[in-house]
Structures are given as structure tokens and as C-alpha cells.
C-alpha positions in Angstrom: -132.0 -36.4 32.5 -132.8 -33.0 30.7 -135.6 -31.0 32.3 -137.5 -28.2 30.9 -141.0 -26.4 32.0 -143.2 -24.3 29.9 -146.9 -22.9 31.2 -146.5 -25.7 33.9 -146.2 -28.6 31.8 -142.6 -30.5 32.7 -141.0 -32.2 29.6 -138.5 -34.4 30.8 -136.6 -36.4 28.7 -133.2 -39.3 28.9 -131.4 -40.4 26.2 -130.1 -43.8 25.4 -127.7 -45.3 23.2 -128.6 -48.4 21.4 -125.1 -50.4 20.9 -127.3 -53.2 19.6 -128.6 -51.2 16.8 -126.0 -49.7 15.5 -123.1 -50.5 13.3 -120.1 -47.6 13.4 -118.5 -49.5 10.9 -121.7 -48.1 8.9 -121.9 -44.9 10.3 -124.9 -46.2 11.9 -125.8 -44.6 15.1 -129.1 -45.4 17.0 -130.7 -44.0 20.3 -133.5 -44.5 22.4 -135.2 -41.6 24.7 -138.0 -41.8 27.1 -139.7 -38.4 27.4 -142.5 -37.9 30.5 -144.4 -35.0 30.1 -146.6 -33.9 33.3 -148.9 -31.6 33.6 -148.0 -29.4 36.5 -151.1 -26.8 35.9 -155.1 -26.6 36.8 -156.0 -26.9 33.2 -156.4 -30.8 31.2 -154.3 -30.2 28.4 -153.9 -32.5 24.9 -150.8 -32.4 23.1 -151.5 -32.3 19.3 -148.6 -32.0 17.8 -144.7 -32.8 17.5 -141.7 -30.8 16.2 -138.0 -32.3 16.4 -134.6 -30.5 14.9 -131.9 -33.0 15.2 -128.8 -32.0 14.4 -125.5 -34.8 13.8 -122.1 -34.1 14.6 -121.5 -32.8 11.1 -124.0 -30.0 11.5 -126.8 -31.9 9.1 -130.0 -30.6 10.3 -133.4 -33.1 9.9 -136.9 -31.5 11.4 -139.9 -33.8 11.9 -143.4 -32.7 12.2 -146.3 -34.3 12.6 -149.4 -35.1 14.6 -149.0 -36.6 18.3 -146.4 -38.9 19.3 -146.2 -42.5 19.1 -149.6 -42.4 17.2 -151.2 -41.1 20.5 -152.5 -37.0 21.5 -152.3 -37.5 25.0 -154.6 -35.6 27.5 -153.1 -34.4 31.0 -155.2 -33.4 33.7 -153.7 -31.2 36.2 -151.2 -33.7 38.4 -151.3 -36.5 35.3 -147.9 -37.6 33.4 -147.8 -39.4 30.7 -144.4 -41.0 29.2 -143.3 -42.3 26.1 -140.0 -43.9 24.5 -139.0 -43.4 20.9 -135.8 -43.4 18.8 -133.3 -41.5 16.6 -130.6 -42.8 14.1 -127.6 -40.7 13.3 -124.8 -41.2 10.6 -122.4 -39.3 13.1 -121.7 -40.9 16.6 -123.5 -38.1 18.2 -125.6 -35.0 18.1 -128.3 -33.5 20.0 -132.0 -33.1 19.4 -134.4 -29.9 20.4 -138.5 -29.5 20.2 -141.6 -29.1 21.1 -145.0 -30.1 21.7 -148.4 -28.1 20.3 -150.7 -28.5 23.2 -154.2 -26.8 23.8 -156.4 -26.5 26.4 -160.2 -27.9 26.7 -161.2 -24.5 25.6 -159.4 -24.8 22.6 -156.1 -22.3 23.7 -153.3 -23.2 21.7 -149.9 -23.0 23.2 -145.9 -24.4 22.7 -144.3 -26.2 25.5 -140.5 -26.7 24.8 -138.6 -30.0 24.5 -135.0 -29.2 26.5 -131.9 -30.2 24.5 -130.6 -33.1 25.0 -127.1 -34.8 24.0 -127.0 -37.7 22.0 -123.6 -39.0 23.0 -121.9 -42.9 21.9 -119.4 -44.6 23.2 -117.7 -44.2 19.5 -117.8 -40.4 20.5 -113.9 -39.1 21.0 -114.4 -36.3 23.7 -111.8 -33.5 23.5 -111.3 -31.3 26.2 -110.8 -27.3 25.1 
């Protein structure tokens, strides 16, 4: 699991490889993630907004944007949590993904709470050792 805080919201997040849905032989590479975000603060926060940069093994760089996630803006009150799962496909057997979330307060203070890296890794991965 990869752990991050920012103005006392937690974003934690595990990554999961799909063997199911994905076909090497097509340089087709899928993975899961459950996130859980909690609100470790004495403010209710909503979380607006989403931005992703995943990057593949070959260095090809895709950003996503876009309102909420999983067609949901979430509000945490202080000591809530709320957790989602959602998915990436690569053409490379691995890579790693890096974000954020736009959140704002009940009185309308926007702020950026990070998204730690995480590894995308496959079994299809050869690991070399430096």
C-alpha cells in the first residue's frame, strides 16, 4: 500500500494486477487500484476533481482530468473515509501512476491533496537488479 497525507486528508492507495484482463501477447496490460481517502481534519471536505499522470515503461506520459471520481464528489466529514476501485491499462508491463484530488471546504476553500506514487508492476515485468 502507498500512503500519502496532505492538509490532513490520507490518500491511500493498492495496486492490482489484472492477469484476467490482459493479454502480453498484445501488449495489453491492465490494473486495478483501490484508493481510500479519509479525512483526518475538523473541516467536511468534497473532492471535486481528479488529475492522473501515468507514465508506461517506455516513458509515454497520458494525464486524465476530470470531475470526481467514479462519477461521485465525495464529501468527508472529519473521521469519514470513503474508498473507491478503478483501473488502468498499459501497453508496457509496468509503470507507475501519480495525482491528485481538488478538494474544498464547506466554505468554498480550494485546496490539492496529493495522490502518492504508486508502482504498477506484472508478473511479465523482468526485474534487474543495478
Amino acid at each position: 500500500m502507498y500512503s500519502q497525507t496532505t492538509s490532513a486528508i490520507t490518500v491511500s492507495v493498492t495496486p492490482y494486477f489484472i492477469e484476467e484482463q490482459s493479454a502480453p501477447d498484445q501488449n495489453q496490460y491492465v490494473w486495478a487500484y483501490h484508493v481510500t481517502i479519509s479525512n483526518e481534519g475538523t473541516q467536511t471536505v468534497q473532492l471535486l476533481n481528479r488529475y492522473w499522470q501515468i507514465t508506461d515503461a517506455n516513458g509515454h506520459v497520458e494525464e486524465v482530468r476530470g470531475p470526481g471520481v467514479v462519477g461521485e464528489q465525495p464529501v468527508l466529514e472529519p473521521g469519514a473515509s470513503y474508498e473507491y476501485t478503478s483501473g488502468a491499462p498499459l501497453a508496457t508491463p509496468s509503470g507507475i501512476m501519480v495525482g491528485s484530488y481538488e478538494m474544498a471546504t464547506q466554505e468554498g476553500e480550494r485546496f490539492e491533496v496529493a495522490i502518492p506514487a504508486f508502482s504498477l508492476d506484472s508478473p511479465y515485468e523482468q526485474m534487474k537488479v543495478n
